[in-house]
C-alpha positions in Angstrom: 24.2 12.0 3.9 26.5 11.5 0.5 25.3 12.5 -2.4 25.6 10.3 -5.6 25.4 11.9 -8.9 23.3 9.6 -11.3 22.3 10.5 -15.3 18.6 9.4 -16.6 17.2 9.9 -19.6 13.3 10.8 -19.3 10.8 12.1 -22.0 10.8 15.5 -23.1 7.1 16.1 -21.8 8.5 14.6 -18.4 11.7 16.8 -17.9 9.4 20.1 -18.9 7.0 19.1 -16.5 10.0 18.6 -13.9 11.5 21.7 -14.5 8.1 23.6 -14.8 7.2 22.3 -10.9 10.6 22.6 -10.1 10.3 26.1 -10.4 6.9 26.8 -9.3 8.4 25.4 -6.0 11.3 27.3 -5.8 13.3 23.8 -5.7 16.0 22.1 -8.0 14.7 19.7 -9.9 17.2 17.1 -8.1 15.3 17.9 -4.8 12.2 17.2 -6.2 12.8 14.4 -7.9 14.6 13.1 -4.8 11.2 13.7 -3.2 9.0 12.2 -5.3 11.4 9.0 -5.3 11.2 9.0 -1.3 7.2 9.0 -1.9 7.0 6.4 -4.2 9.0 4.7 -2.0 7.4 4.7 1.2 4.5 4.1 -0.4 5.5 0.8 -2.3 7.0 -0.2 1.3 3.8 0.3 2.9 1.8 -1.6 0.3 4.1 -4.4 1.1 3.8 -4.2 4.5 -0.3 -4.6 3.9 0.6 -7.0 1.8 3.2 -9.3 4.6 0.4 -8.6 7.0 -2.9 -10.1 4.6 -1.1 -13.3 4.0 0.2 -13.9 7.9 -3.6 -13.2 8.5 -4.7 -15.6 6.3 -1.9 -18.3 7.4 -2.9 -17.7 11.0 -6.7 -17.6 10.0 -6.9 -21.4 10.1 -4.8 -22.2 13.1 -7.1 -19.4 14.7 -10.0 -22.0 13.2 -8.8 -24.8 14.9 -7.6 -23.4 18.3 -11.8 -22.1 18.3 -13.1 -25.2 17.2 -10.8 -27.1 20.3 -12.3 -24.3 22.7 -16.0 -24.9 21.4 -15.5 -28.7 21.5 -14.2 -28.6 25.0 -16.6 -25.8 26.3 -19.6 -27.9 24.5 -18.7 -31.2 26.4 -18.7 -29.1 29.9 -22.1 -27.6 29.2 -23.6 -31.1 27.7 -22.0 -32.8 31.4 -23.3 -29.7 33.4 -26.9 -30.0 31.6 -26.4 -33.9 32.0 -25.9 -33.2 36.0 -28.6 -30.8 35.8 -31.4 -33.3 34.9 -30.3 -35.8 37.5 -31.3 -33.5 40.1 -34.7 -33.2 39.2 
């Protein structure tokens, strides 16, 4: 993969901390800010993804509503007939 070499300017706490980590992992501090930038990453995609997936849940809640309701309607007109039938026979 290319690399691209960008310049940021970050706190002075931040860049200790960086370089502190950095070397308590035997890592440059590129690679573990690349890192962390992968995590946050993933992560924002997957709250997304949650995200997509509540409000196609929600749009597909109320057709879900009515395709139920349409099922009952029609189930409950069967069993009123059938019961209907039923007490013609006694």
């Amino acid at each position: 993969m290319e690399q691209k070499k960008i310049s940021i300017t970050l706190p002075e706490d931040i860049a200790n901390n960086i370089d502190m980590l950095s070397a308590d992992l035997h890592i440059s501090a590129s690679s573990l800010i690349e890192s962390v930038v992968k995590m946050y990453l993933a992560e924002r995609r997957r709250i997304e993804n949650k995200a997509n997936l509540k409000k196609g849940y929600l749009e597909m809640a109320e057709i879900n509503l009515s395709i139920a309701e349409e099922c009952f309607n029609s189930d409950q007109a069967t069993q009123d007939a059938y019961e209907h039938f039923l007490m013609g026979c006694e």
